[in-house]
N, C-alpha and C positions, 0 to 999 in steps of 0.2 A: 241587732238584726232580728226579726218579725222571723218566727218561723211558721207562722201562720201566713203570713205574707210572701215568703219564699213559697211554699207549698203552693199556695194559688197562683203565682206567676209560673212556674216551674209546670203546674198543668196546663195554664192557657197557650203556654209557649207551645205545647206538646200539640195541643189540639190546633193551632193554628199553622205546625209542621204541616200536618197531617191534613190541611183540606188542600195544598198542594196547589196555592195559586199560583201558579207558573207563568209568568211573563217573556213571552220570546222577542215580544217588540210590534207583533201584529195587532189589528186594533181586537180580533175576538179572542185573544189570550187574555192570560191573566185569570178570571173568574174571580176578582178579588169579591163578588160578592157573594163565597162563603168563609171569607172572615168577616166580613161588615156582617151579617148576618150571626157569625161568633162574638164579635164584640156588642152588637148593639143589645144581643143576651146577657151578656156578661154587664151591661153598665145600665142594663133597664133595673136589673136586681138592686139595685141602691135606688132605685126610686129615680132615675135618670132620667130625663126626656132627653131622645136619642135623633138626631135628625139622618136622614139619607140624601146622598144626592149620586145618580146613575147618570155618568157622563156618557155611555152610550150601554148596550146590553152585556150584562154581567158584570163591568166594569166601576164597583157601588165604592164610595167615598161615604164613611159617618164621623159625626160631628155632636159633640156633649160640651156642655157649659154649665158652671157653678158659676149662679151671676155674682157679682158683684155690689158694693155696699156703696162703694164713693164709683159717680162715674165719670170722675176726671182720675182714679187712678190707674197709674200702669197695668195689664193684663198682660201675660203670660199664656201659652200655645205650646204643650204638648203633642210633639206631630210624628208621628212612626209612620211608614209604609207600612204595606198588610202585603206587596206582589214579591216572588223571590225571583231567582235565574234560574236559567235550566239547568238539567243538570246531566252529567258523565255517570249512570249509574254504577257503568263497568268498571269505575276506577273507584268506588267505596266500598268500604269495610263493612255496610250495614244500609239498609230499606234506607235513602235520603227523604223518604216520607214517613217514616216511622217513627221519628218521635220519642226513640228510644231511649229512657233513663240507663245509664253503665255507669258505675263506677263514680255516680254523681253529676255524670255529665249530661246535658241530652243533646243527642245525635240529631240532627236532618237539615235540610237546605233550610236557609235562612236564618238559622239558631244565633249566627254571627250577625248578616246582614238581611235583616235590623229585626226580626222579629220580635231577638230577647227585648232591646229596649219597647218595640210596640205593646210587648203583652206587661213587662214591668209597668210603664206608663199607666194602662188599663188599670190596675189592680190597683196600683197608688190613687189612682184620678174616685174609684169606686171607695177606695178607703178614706178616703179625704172626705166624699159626698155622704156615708156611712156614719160621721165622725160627727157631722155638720157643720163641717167648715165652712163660715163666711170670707173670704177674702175681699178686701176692700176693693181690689180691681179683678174683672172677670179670670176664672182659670178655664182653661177650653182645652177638651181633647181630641185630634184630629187624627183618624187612623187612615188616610189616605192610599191611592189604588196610583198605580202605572209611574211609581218612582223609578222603575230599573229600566223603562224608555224614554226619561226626558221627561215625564209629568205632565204630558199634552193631556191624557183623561183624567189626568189627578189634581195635583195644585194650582199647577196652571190653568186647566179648567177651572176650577173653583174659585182661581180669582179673575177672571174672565167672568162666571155667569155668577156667584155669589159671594163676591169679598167680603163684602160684612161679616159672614156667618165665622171664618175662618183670623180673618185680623186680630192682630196682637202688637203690642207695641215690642213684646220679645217672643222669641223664637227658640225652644230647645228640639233636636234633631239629631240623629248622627253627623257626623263618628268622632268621638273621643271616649277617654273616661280612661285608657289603657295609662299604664305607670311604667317606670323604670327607677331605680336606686344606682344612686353614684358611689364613691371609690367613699364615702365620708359616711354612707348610710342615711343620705338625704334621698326622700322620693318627689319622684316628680312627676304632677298626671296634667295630660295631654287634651288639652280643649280645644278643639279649633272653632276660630274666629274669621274665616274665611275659604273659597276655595275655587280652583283654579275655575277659568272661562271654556268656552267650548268652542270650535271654528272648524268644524268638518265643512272640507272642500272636494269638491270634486276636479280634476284637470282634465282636460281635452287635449290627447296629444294628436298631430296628424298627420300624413306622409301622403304618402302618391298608391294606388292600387295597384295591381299589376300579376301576374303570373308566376302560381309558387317555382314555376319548375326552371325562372330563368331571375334566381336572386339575386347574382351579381350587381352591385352598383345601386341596389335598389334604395326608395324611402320609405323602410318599413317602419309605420307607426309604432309595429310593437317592438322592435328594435330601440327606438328612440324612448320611450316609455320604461324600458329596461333601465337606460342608461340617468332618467328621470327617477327610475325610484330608488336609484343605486347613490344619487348626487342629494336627494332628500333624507334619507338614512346616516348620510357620511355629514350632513351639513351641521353646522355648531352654532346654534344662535347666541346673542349677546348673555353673556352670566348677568344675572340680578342677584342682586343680597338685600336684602328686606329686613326690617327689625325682627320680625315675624322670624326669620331664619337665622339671624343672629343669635335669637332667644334658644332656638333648637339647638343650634350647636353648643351651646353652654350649657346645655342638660345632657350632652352626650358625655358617656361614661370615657373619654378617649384624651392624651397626654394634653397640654395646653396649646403644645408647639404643633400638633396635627390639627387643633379647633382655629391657632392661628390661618390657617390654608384654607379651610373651607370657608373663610369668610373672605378670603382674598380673593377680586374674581381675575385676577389675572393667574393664578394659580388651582384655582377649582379641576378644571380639566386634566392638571397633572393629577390630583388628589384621586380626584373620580377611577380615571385608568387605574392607579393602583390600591383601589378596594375591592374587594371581592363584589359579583356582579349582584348579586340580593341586594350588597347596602347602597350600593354606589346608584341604583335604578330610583330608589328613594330621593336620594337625593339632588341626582339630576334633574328629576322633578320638580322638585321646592326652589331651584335655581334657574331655571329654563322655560322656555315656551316651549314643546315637545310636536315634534313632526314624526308622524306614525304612516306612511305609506299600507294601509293595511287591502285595498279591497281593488284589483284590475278586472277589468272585464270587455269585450268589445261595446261597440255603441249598438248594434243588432247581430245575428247570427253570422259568424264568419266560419267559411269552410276553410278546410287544412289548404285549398291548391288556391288559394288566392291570398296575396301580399296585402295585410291591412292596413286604410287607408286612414282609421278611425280606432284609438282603444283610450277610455277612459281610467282614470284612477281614483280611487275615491281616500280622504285622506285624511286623519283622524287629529285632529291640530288642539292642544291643552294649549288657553293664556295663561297666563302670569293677569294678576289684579290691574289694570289699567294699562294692557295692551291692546288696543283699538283693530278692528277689520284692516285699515288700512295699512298699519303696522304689520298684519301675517301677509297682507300681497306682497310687500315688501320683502320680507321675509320670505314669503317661496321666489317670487322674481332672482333673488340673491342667490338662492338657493342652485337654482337649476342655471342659470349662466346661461353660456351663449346658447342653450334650446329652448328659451323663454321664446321666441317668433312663433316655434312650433307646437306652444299650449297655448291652450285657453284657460283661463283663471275662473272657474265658474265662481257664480254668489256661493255662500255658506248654504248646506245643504241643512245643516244644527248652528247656532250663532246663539249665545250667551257671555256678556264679559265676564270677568270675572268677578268676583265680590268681598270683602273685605267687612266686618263690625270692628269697632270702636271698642277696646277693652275698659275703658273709662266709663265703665257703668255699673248703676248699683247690681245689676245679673253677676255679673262677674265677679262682684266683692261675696256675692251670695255664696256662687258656685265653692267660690275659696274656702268660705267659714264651712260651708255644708262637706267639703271634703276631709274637712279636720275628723270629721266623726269618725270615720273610716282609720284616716291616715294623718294621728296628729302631729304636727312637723312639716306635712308635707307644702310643696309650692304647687301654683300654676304654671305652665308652656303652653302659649299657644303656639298653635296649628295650622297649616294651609291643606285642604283637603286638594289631590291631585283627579279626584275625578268631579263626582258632581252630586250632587243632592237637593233636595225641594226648598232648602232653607233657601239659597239664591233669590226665590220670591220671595220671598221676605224681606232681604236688604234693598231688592229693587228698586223699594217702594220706600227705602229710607228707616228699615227698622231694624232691630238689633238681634242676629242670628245666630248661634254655634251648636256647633257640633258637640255634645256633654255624652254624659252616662259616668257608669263606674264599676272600676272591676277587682280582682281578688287579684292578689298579688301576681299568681302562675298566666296572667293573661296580659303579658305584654306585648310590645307593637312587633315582635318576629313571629309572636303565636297567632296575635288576631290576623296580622293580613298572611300567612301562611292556612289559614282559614278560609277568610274573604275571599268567596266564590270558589274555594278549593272544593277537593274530595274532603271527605269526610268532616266536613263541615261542625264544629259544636261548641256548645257553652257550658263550661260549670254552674251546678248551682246557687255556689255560693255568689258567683255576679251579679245572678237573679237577684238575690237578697241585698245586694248592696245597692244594684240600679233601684230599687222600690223603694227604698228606703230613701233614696238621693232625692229622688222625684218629690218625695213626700216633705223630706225636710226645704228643698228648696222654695216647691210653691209654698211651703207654710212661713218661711222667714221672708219670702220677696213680698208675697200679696197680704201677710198681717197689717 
C-alpha cells in the first residue's frame, strides 16, 4: 500500500467533507459543484482533460477519460457520487464537516457514503494518467451529483442528454469491499452484483366528511388509513431465496443447522422473529419485497372540527430483482383486505425495477485476483444492495455493474452500515490505501 497515495486520498477525502454538498432532495441543494470544481483540479494536474456537465445550477457532474488503444475493447467506468445527506449535527461527536483526522480516522458526512471511494477513485484514475497508462479499452472517471435523490441531475441526466460521454461496457460503484472471517480463518469480501427495485406509491384512502363534534358512526378517512398503515406494516410478502442469498448465508459465520433455516422459506419468518432486530432487518431485506408505510398527510389543509373525507399515504416500497409494478398492486391489494374499495392505488411516485449483473465476467474474475493482494485466501460473496445507487443505469442498458471497493480488516458490514448515514460518520485510513490501490490494480489487470 502507496503511502503517497494513502496521504493524497486521505486529504481529498477531507477537502471534499468540507465543501459540504449537502443534498436534501430539493432541485437547489446539493451544490455538488464545489466538488466537480475539487475534482476537476485535482485531475487537471495530471495533464487531464476534464469535461463538466451542469444539469441545472450548482448541480455539476465531471467526467475524465484515459482513451483507449483497441476500440472494440472493453472499457471500464469509475463512478463515485460527490452529494452526501443531511445531517443530525446534535447527535455527533465532532464538526460533520470538518474533515477531521483522530486517531487515523477521518470524521465527517459522507466519509462512508461514498466519498472515501469517490476521492480513492480520483487519485488512482490521476496515478494511472501520471504513470501513462495506455489501456486498450477506455478507463473513465465519473464523479457524479444528486446520487442521494435518485440521480434525476446526476446519472440519469447524463444519460438522458450525454450517454456517450459516461458509457462503459463495466461499472464499478458502491457499496461493497467490507469483509468478514469465518470459525476456519477464511475471509470473505462482499461485492454486490445487484440491488433491490424502488416503487414508492402513494394511497388515496377516503370516507364521508362530516362534523368533528358528532363522530359516532362516522367514515373517517383518517380512521381507515390508520387501520391501512397498521395492515401494510403487519403484512408478510412471499420469502424469495436467490442464489445471490444462498451465497450470503454460507459466508455467515453461524451453526450449519441455523444457515439450514434461513434458506428455507417456509421457515425464514420463524428465524427472523428470533434474531436480534439489527441482523434480522438485513436480512428481511435480502428475502422480501419491503412495505414501508412512511409519510401520511391530508390531500389539502384539514381543520381539527371537520371529519376527513380525504388523507393520503405515501409508501416507500423495495423490489426484489424481477418483481414487476403489477406484482406490488397485487401485493398492496393483499395487503389491505377488505378496505381495498376505500384506496386508490396511485401510479409509482419513484419506479425502478430491480437490477441484477451477471457474475460470469472477466470484472469479476478481476476483482477476485485484485483482492488476493490485500487478502491472500480470501473468496468472493455477492451482494444484493437494499436501497439504491446510479449503477442501476448501467444494467439498464444491459451492462455489467457492482458495487466493489476495499477495506481494512476493523471495517466490517456491522461497522459500515452502523456508519451509513449514522452520527459520527468515518473511515480509516488505511481503507483509503487499500481502496486506491484496488482501483489501480483493477483498471491495470482488466484494461491491459
Amino acid at each position: 500500500m502507496s503511502e503517497t497515495l494513502t496521504a493524497e486520498t486521505t486529504e481529498l477525502l477531507q477537502a471534499m467533507i468540507r465543501n459540504a454538498c449537502v443534498n436534501d432532495g430539493t432541485p437547489d441543494s446539493g451544490e455538488e459543484i464545489r466538488n466537480a470544481d475539487l475534482l476537476q483540479h485535482v485531475l487537471e494536474g495530471a495533464g487531464l482533460e476534464v469535461e463538466r456537465f451542469e444539469s441545472h445550477p450548482g448541480r455539476a457532474s465531471v467526467v475524465a477519460r484515459i482513451e483507449g488503444t483497441d476500440p472494440d475493447a472493453p472499457s471500464l467506468c469509475l463512478m463515485g457520487h460527490t452529494d452526501v445527506v443531511p445531517v443530525s449535527p446534535s447527535g455527533w461527536s465532532r464538526d460533520p464537516f470538518g474533515g477531521d483526522l483522530v486517531n487515523g480516522e477521518v470524521w465527517g458526512r459522507g466519509a462512508i457514503d461514498m466519498l472515501n471511494l469517490t476521492s480513492s477513485m480520483a487519485v488512482a484514475f490521476r496515478h494511472l494518467a501520471r504513470s501513462s497508462f495506455r489501456p486498450k479499452g477506455d478507463l473513465i472517471y465519473f464523479g457524479v451529483a444528486d446520487e442521494e435523490a435518485g440521480g434525476h441531475w446526476g446519472a440519469e441526466w447524463m444519460f438522458d442528454h450525454h450517454p456517450d460521454v459516461i458509457d462503459a461496457d463495466y461499472v464499478l460503484t458502491e457499496l461493497g469491499g467490507w469483509s468478514s472471517v469465518d470459525d476456519h480463518g477464511h475471509r470473505r469480501i462482499t461485492i454486490n452484483v445487484g440491488e433491490k427495485g424502488i416503487a414508492w406509491r402513494r394511497l388515496r384512502v377516503t370516507g364521508t366528511p362530516g362534523h368533528g363534534s358528532m363522530p359516532f358512526g362516522s367514515d373517517n378517512a383518517l380512521v381507515k388509513a390508520a387501520e391501512v398503515v397498521r395492515r401494510l406494516a403487519a403484512f408478510r410478502p412471499r420469502t424469495e431465496i436467490s442464489d445471490v442469498w444462498r451465497a450470503q448465508v454460507d459466508a455467515m459465520n453461524i451453526p450449519a443447522e441455523h444457515k439450514a433455516v434461513l434458506v428455507d422459506p417456509t421457515q425464514v419468518w420463524d428465524a427472523l422473529d428470533a434474531m436480534p432486530t439489527s441482523l434480522a432487518r438485513g436480512c428481511h431485506a435480502m428475502t422480501h419485497t419491503t412495505i414501508s408505510p412512511n409519510v401520511i398527510h391530508p390531500a389539502e389543509a384539514q381543520k381539527t372540527n371537520v371529519i376527513p373525507d380525504i388523507v393520503d399515504l405515501v409508501v416507500d416500497i423495495r423490489t426484489l430483482p424481477g418483481t414487476t409494478a403489477d406484482d406490488v398492486t397485487a401485493m398492496l391489494i393483499e395487503a389491505i383486505g377488505d378496505l381495498a374499495p376505500h384506496v386508490q392505488i396511485g401510479d409509482a411516485e419513484q419506479q425502478a425495477e430491480g437490477t441484477i449483473s451477471s457474475m460470469d465476467t472477466r470484472l469479476w474474475e478481476v476483482i477476485s485476483n485484485r483482492t488476493q493482494i490485500a487478502y491472500p485466501g480470501s473468496s468472493l460473496v455477492p451482494g444484493i444492495v437494499v436501497g439504491g445507487t446510479d449503477a442501476r443505469f448501467y444494467r439498464q442498458r444491459g451492462r455489467i455493474g457492482y458495487g466493489a471497493g476495499l477495506f481494512s480488516p476493523g471495517m466490517d458490514m456491522a461497522t459500515f452500515g452502523s456508519r451509513f448515514h449514522g452520527h459520527d460518520e468515518r473511515i480509516d485510513v488505511d481503507s483509503l490505501g487499500l481502496a486506491t490501490d484496488f482501483w489501480i490494480g483493477v483498471a491495470t489487470e482488466l484494461l491491459s
